[in-house]
PDB file of the backbone (N, CA, C, O) and the ligand in Angstrom, with CONECT records:
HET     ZN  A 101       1
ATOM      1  N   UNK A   1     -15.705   7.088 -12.170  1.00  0.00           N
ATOM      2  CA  UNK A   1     -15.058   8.099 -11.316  1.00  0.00           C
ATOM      3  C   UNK A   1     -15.894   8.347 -10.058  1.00  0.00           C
ATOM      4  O   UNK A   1     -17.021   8.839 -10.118  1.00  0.00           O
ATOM      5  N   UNK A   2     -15.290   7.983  -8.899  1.00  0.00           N
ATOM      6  CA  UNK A   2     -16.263   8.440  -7.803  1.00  0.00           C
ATOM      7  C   UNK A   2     -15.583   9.860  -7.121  1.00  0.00           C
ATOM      8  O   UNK A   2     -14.621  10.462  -7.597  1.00  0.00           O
ATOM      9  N   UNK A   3     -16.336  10.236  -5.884  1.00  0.00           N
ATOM     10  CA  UNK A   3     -15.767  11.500  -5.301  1.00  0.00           C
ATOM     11  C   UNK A   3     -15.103  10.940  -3.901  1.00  0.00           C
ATOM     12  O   UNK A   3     -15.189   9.774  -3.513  1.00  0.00           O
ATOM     13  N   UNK A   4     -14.526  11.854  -3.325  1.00  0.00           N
ATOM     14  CA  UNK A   4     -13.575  11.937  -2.206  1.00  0.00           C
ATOM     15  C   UNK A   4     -14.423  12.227  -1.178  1.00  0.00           C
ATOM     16  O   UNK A   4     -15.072  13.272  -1.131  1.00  0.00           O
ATOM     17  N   UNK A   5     -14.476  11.002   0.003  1.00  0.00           N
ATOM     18  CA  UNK A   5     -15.202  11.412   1.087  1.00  0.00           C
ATOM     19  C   UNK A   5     -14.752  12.504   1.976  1.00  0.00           C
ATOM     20  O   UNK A   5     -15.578  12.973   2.758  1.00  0.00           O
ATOM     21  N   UNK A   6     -13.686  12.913   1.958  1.00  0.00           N
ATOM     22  CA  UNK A   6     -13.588  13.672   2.446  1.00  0.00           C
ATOM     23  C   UNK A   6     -13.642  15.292   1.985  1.00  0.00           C
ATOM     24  O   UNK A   6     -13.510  16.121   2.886  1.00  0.00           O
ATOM     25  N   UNK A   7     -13.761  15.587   1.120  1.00  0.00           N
ATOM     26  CA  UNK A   7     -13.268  17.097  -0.044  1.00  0.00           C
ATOM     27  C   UNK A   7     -13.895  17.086  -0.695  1.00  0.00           C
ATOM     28  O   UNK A   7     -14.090  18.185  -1.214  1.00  0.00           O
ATOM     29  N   UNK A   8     -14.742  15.893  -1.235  1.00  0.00           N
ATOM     30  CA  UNK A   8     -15.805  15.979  -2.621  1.00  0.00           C
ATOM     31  C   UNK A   8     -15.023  16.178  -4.036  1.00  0.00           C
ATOM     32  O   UNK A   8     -15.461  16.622  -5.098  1.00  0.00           O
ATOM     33  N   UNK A   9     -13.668  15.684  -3.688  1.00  0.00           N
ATOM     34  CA  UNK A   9     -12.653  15.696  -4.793  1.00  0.00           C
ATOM     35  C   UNK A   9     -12.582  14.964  -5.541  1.00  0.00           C
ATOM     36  O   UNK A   9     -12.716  13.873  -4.986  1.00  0.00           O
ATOM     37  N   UNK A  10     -12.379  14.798  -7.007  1.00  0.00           N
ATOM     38  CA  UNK A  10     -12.398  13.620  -8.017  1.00  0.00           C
ATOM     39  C   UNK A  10     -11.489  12.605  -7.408  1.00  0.00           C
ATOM     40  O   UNK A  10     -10.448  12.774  -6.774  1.00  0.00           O
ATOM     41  N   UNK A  11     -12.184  11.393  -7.778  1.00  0.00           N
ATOM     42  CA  UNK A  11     -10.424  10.507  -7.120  1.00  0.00           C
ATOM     43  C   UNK A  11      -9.996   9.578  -8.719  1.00  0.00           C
ATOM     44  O   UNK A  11     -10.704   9.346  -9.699  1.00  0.00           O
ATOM     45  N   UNK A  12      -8.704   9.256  -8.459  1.00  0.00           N
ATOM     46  CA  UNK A  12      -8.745   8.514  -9.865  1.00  0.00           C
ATOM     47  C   UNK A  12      -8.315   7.564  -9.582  1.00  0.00           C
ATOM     48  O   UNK A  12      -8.487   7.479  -8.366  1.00  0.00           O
ATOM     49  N   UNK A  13      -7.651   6.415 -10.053  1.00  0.00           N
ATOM     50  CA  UNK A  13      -6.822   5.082  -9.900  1.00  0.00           C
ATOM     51  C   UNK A  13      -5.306   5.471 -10.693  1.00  0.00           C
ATOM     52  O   UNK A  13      -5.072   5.604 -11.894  1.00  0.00           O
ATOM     53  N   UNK A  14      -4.632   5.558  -9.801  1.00  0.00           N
ATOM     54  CA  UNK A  14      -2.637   5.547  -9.748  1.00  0.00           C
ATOM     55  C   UNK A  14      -2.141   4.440  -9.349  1.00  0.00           C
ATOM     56  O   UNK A  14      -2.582   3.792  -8.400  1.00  0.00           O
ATOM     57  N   UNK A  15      -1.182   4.135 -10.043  1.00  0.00           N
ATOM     58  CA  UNK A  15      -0.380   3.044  -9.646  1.00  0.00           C
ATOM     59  C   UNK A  15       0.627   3.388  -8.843  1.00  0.00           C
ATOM     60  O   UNK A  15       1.698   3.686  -9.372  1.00  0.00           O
ATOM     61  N   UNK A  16       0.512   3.414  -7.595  1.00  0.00           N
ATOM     62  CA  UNK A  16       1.148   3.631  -6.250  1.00  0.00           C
ATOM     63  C   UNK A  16       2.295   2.477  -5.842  1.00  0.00           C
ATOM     64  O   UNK A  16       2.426   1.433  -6.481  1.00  0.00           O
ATOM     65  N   UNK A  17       2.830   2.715  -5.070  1.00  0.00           N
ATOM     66  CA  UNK A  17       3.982   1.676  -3.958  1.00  0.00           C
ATOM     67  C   UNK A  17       3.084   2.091  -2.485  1.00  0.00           C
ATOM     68  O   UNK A  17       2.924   3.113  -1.817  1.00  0.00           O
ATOM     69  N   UNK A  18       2.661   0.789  -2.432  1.00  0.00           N
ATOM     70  CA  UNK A  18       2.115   1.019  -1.051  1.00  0.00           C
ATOM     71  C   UNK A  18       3.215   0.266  -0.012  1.00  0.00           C
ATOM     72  O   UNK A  18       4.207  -0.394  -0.325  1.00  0.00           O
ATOM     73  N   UNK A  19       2.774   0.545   1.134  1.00  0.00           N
ATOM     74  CA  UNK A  19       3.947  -0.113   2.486  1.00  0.00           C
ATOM     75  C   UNK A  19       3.191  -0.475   3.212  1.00  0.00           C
ATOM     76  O   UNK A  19       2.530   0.489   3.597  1.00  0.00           O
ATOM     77  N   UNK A  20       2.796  -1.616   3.776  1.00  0.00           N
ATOM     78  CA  UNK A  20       1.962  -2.176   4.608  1.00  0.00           C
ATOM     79  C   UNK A  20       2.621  -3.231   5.819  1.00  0.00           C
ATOM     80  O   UNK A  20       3.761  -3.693   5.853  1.00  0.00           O
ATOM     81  N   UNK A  21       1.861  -3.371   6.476  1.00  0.00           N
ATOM     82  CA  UNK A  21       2.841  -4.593   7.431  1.00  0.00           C
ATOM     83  C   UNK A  21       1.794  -6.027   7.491  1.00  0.00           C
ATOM     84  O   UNK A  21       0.574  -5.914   7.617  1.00  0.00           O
ATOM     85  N   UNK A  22       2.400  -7.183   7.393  1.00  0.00           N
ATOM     86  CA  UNK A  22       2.316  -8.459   7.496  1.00  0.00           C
ATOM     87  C   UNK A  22       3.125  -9.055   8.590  1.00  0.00           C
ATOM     88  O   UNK A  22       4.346  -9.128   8.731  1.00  0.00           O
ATOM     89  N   UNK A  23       2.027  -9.509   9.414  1.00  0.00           N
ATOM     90  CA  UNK A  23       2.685 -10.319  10.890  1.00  0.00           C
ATOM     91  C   UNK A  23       3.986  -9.718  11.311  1.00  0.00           C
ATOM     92  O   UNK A  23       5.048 -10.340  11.342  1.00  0.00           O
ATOM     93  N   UNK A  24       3.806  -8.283  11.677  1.00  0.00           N
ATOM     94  CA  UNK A  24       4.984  -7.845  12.052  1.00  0.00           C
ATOM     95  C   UNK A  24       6.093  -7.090  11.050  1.00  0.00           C
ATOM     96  O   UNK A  24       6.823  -6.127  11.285  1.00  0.00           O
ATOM     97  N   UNK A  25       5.951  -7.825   9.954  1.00  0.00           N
ATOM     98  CA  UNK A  25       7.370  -6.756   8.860  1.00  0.00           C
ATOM     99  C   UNK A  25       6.256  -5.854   8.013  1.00  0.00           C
ATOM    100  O   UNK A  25       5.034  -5.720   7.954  1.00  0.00           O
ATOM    101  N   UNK A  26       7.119  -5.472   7.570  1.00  0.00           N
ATOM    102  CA  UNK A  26       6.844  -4.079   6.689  1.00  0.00           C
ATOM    103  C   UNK A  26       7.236  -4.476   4.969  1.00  0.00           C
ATOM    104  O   UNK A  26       8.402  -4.541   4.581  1.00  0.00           O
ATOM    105  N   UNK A  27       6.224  -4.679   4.206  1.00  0.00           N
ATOM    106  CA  UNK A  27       6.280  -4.832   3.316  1.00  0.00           C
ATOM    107  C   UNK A  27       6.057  -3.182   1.982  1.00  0.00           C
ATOM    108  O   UNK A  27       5.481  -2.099   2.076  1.00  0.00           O
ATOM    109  N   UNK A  28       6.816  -3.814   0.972  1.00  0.00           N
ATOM    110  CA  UNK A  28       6.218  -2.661  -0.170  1.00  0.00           C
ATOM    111  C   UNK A  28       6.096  -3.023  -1.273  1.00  0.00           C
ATOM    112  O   UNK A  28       7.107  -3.539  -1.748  1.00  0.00           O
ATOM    113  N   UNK A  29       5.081  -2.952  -2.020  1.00  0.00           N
ATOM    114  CA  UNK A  29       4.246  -3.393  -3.381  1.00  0.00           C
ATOM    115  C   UNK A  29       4.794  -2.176  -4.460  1.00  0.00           C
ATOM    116  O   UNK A  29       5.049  -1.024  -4.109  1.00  0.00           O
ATOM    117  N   UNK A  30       4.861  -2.477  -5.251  1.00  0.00           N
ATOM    118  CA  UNK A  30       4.926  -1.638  -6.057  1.00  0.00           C
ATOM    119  C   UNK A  30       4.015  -1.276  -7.269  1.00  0.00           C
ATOM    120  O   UNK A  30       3.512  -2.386  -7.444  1.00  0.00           O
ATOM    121  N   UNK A  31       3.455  -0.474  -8.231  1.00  0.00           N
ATOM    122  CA  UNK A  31       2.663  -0.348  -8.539  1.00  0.00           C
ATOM    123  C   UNK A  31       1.413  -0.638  -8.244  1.00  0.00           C
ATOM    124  O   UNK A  31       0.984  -1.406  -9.105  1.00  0.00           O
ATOM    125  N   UNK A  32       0.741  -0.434  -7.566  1.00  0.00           N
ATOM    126  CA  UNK A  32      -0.593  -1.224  -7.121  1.00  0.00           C
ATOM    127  C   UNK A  32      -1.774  -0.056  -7.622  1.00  0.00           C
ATOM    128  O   UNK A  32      -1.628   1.160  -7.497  1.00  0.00           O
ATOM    129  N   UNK A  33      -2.408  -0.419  -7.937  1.00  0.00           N
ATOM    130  CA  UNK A  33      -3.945   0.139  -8.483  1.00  0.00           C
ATOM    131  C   UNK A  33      -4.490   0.830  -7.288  1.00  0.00           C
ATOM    132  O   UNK A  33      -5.054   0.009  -6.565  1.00  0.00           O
ATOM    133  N   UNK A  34      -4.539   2.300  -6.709  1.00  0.00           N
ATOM    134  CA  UNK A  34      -5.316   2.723  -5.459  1.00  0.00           C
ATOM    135  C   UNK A  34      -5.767   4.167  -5.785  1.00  0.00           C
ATOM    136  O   UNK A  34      -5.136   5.213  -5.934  1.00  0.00           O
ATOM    137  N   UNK A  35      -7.254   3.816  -5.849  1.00  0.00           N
ATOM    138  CA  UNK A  35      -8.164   4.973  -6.227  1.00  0.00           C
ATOM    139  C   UNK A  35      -7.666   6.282  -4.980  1.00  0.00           C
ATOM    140  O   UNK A  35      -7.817   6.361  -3.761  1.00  0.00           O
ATOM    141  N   UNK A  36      -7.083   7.099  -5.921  1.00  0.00           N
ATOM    142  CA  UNK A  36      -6.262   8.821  -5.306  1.00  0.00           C
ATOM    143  C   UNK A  36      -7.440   9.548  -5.528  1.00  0.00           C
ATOM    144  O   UNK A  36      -8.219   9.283  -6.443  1.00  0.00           O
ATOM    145  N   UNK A  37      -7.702  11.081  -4.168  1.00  0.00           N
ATOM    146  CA  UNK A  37      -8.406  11.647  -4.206  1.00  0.00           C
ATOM    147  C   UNK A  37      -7.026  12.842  -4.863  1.00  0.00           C
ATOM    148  O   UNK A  37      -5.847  12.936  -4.521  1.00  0.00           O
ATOM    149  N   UNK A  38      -7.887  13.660  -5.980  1.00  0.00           N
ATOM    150  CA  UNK A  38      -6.639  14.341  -7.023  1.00  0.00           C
ATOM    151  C   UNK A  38      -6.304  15.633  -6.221  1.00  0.00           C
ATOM    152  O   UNK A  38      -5.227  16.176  -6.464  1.00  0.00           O
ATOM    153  N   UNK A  39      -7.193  16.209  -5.222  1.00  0.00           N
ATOM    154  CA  UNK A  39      -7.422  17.462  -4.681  1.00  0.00           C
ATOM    155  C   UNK A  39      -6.764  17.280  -3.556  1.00  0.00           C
ATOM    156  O   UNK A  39      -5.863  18.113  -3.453  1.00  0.00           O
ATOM    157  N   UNK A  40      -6.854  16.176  -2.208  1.00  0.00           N
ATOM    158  CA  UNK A  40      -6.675  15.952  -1.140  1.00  0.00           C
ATOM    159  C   UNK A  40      -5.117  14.884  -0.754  1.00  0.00           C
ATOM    160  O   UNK A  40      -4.277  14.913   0.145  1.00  0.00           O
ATOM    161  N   UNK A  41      -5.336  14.032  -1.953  1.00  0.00           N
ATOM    162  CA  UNK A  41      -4.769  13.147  -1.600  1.00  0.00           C
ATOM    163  C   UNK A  41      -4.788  12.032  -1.446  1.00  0.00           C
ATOM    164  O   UNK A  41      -4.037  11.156  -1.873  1.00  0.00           O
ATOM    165  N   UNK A  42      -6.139  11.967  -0.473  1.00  0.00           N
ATOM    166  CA  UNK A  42      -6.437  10.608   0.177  1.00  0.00           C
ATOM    167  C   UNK A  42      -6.565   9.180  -0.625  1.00  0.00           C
ATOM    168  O   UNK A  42      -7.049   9.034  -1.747  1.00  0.00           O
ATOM    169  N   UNK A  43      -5.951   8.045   0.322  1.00  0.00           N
ATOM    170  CA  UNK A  43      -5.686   6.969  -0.822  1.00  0.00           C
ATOM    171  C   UNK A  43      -7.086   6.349   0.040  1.00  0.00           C
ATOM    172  O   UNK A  43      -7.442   6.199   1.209  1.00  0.00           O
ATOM    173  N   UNK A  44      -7.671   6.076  -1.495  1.00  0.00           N
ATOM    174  CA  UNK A  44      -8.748   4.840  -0.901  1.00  0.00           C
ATOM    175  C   UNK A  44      -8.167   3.306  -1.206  1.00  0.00           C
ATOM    176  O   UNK A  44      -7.628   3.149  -2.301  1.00  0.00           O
ATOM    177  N   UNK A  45      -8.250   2.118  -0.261  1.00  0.00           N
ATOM    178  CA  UNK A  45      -8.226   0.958  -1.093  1.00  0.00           C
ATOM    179  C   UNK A  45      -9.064  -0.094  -0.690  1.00  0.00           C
ATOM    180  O   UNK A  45      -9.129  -0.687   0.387  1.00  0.00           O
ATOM    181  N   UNK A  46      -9.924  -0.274  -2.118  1.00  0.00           N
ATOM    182  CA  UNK A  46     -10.716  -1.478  -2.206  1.00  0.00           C
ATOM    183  C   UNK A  46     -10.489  -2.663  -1.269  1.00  0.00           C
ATOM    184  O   UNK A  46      -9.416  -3.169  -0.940  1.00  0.00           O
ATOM    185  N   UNK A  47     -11.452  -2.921  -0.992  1.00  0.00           N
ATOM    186  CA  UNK A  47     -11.715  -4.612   0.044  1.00  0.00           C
ATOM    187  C   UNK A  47     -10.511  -5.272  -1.351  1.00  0.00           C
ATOM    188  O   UNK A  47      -9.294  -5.112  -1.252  1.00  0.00           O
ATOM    189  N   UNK A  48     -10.847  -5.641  -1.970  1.00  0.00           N
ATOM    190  CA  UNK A  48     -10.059  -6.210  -3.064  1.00  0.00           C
ATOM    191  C   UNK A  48      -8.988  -5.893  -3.063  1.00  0.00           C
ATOM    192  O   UNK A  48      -8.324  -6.393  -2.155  1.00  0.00           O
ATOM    193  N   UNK A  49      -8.556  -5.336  -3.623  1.00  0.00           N
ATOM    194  CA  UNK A  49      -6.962  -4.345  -3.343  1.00  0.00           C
ATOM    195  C   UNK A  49      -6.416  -5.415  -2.057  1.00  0.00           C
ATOM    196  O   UNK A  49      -5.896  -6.515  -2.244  1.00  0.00           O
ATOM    197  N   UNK A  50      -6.708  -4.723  -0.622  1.00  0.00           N
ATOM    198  CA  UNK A  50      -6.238  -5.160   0.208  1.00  0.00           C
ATOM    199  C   UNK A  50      -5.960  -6.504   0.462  1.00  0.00           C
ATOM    200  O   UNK A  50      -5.013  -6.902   1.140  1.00  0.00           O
ATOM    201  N   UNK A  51      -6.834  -7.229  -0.116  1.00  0.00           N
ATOM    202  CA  UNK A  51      -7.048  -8.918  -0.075  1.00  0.00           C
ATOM    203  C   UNK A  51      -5.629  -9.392  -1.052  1.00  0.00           C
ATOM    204  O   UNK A  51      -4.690 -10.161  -0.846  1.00  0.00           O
ATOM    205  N   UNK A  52      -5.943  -8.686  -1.958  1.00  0.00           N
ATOM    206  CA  UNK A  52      -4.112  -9.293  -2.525  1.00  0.00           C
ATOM    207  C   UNK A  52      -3.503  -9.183  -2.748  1.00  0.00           C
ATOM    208  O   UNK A  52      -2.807  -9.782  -3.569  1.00  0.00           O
ATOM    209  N   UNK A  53      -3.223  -7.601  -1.655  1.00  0.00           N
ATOM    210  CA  UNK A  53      -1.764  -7.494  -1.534  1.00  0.00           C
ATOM    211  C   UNK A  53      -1.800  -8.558  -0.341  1.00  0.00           C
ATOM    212  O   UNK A  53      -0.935  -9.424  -0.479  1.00  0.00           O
ATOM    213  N   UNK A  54      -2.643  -8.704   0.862  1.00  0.00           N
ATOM    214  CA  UNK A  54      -2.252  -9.865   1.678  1.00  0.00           C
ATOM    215  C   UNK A  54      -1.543 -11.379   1.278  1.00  0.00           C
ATOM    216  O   UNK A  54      -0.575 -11.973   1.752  1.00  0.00           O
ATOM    217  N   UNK A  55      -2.640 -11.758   0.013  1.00  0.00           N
ATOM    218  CA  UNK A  55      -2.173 -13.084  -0.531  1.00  0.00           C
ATOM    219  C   UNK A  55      -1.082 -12.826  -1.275  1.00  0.00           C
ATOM    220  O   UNK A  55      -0.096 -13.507  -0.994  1.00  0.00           O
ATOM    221  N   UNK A  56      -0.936 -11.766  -2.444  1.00  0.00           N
ATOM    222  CA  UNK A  56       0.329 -12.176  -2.987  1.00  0.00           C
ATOM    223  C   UNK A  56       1.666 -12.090  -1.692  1.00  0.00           C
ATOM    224  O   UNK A  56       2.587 -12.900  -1.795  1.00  0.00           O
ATOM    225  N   UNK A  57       1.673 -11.335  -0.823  1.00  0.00           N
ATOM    226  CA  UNK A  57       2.671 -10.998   0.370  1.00  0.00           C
ATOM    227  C   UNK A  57       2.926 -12.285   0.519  1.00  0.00           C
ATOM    228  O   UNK A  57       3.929 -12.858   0.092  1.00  0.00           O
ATOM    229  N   UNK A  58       1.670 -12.974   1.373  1.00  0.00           N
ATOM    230  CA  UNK A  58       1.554 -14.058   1.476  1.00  0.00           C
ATOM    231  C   UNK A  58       2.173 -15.192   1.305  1.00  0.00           C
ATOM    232  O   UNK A  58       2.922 -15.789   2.078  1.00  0.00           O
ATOM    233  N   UNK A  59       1.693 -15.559  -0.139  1.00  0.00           N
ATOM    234  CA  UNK A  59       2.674 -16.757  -0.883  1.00  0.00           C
ATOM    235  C   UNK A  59       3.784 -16.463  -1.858  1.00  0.00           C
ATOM    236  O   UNK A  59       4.252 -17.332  -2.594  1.00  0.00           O
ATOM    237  N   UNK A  60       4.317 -14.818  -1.835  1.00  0.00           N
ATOM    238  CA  UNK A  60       5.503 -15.154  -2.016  1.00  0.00           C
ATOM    239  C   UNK A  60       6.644 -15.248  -0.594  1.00  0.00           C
ATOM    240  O   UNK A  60       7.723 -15.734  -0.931  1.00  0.00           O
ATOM    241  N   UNK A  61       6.575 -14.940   0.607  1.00  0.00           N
ATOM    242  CA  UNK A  61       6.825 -15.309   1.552  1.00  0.00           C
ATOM    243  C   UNK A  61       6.453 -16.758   1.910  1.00  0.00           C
ATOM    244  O   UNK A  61       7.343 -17.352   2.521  1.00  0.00           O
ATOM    245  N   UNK A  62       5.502 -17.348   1.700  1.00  0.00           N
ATOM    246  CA  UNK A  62       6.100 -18.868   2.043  1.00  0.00           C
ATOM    247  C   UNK A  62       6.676 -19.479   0.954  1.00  0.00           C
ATOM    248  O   UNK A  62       7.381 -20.442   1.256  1.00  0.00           O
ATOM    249  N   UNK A  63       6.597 -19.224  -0.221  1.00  0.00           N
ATOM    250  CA  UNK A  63       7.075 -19.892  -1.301  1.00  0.00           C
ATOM    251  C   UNK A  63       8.833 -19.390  -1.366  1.00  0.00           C
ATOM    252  O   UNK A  63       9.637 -19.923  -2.129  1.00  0.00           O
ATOM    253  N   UNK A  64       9.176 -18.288  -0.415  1.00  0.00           N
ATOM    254  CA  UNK A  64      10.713 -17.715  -0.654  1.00  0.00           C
ATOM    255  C   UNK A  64      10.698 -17.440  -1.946  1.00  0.00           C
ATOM    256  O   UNK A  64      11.460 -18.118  -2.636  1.00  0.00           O
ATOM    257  N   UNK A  65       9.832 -16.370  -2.651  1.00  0.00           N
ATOM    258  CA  UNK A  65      10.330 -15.850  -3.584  1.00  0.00           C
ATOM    259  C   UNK A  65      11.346 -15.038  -3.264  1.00  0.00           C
ATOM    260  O   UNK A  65      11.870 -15.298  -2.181  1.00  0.00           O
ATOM    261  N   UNK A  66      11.854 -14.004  -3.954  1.00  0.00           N
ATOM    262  CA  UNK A  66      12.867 -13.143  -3.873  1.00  0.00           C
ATOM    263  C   UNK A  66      12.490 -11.833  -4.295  1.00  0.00           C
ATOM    264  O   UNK A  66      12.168 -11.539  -5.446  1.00  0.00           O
ATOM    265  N   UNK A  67      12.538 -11.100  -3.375  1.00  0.00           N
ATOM    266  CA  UNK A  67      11.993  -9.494  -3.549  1.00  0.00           C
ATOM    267  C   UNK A  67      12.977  -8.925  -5.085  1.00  0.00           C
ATOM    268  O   UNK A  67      13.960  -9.270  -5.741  1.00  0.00           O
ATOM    269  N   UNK A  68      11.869  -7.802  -5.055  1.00  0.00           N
ATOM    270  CA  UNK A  68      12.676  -7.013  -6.136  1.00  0.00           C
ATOM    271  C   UNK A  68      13.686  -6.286  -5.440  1.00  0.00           C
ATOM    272  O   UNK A  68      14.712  -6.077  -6.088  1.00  0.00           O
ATOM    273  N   UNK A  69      13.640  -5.859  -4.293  1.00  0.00           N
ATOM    274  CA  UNK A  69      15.001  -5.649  -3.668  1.00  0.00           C
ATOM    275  C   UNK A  69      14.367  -5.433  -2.106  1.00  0.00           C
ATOM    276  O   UNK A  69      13.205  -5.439  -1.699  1.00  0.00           O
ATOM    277  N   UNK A  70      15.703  -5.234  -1.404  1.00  0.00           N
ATOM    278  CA  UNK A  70      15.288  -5.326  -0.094  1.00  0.00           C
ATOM    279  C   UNK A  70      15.942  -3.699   0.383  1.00  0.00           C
ATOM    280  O   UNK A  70      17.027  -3.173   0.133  1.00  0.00           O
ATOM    281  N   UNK A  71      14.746  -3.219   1.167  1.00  0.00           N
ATOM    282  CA  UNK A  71      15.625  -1.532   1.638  1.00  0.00           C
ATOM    283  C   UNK A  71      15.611  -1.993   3.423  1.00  0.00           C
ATOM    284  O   UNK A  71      15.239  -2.882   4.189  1.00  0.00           O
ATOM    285  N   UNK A  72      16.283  -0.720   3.383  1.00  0.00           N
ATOM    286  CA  UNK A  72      16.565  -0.653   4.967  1.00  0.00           C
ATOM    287  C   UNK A  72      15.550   0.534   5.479  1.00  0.00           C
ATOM    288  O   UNK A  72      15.488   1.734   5.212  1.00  0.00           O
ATOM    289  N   UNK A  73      14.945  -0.144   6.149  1.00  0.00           N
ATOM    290  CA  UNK A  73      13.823   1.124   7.454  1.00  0.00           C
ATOM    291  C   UNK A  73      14.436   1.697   8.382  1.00  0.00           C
ATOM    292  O   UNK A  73      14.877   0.915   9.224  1.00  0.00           O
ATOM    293  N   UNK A  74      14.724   3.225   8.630  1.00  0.00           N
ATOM    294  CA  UNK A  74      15.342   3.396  10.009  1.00  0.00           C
ATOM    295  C   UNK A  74      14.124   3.667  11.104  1.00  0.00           C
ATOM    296  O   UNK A  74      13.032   4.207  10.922  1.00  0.00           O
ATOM    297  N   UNK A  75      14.744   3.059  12.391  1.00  0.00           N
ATOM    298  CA  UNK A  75      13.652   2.718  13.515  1.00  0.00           C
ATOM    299  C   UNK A  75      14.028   3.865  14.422  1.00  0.00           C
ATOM    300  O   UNK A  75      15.215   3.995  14.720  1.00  0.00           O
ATOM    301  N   UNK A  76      12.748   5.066  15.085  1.00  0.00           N
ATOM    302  CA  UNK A  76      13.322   6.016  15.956  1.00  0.00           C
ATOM    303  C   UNK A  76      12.629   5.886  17.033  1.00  0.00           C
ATOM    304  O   UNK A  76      11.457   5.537  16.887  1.00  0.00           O
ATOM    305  N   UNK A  77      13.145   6.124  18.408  1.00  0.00           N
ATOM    306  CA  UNK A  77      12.401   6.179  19.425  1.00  0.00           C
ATOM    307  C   UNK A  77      11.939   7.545  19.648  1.00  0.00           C
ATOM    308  O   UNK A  77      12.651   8.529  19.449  1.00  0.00           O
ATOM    309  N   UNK A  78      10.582   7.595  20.116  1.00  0.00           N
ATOM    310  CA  UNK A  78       9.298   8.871  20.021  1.00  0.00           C
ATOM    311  C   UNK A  78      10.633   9.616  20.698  1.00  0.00           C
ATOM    312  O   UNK A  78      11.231  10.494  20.077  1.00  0.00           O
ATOM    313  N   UNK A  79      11.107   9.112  22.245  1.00  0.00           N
ATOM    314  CA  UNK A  79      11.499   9.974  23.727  1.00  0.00           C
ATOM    315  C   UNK A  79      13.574   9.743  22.829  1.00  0.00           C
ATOM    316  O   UNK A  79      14.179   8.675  22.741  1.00  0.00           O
ATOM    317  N   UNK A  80      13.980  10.858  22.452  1.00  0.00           N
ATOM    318  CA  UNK A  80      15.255  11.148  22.252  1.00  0.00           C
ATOM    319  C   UNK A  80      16.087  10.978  23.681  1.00  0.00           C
ATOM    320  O   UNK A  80      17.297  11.200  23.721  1.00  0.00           O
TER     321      UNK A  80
HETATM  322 ZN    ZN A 101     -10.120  14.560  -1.218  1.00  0.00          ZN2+
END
């Protein structure tokens, strides 16, 4: 168990949906392992972590796997 750099808050490991972007799209993982600060919030993620969600993104995009599903993002401009 480490603490929260920011709050000095316990953090734990949750299995999160993270959303990240790869060369431009917007990807989302689901369950992923990311040490939570329990007090604050804050998501930490490991050098590791990050490394494969890149690769799995990765090669299931060149390999054309097939998502577990595909959502729609709505896009807003800042100036209405
Ligand atoms: Zn915190």
């Amino acid at each position: 168990m480490n603490k929260c750099y920011f709050c000095k808050g316990k953090t734990k490991i949750k299995n999160l949906d993270v959303d990240f972007r790869w060369e431009g799209k917007l990807f989302v993982v689901k369950n992923v392992p990311v040490e939570v600060c329990l007090q604050c919030g804050e998501r930490y993620y490991s050098a590791i972590i990050s490394k494969k969600l890149d690769n799995l993104v990765k090669k299931q995009e060149l390999s054309n796997i097939k998502p577990l599903r595909v959502i729609e993002v709505p896009v807003f401009n800042w100036q209405q």
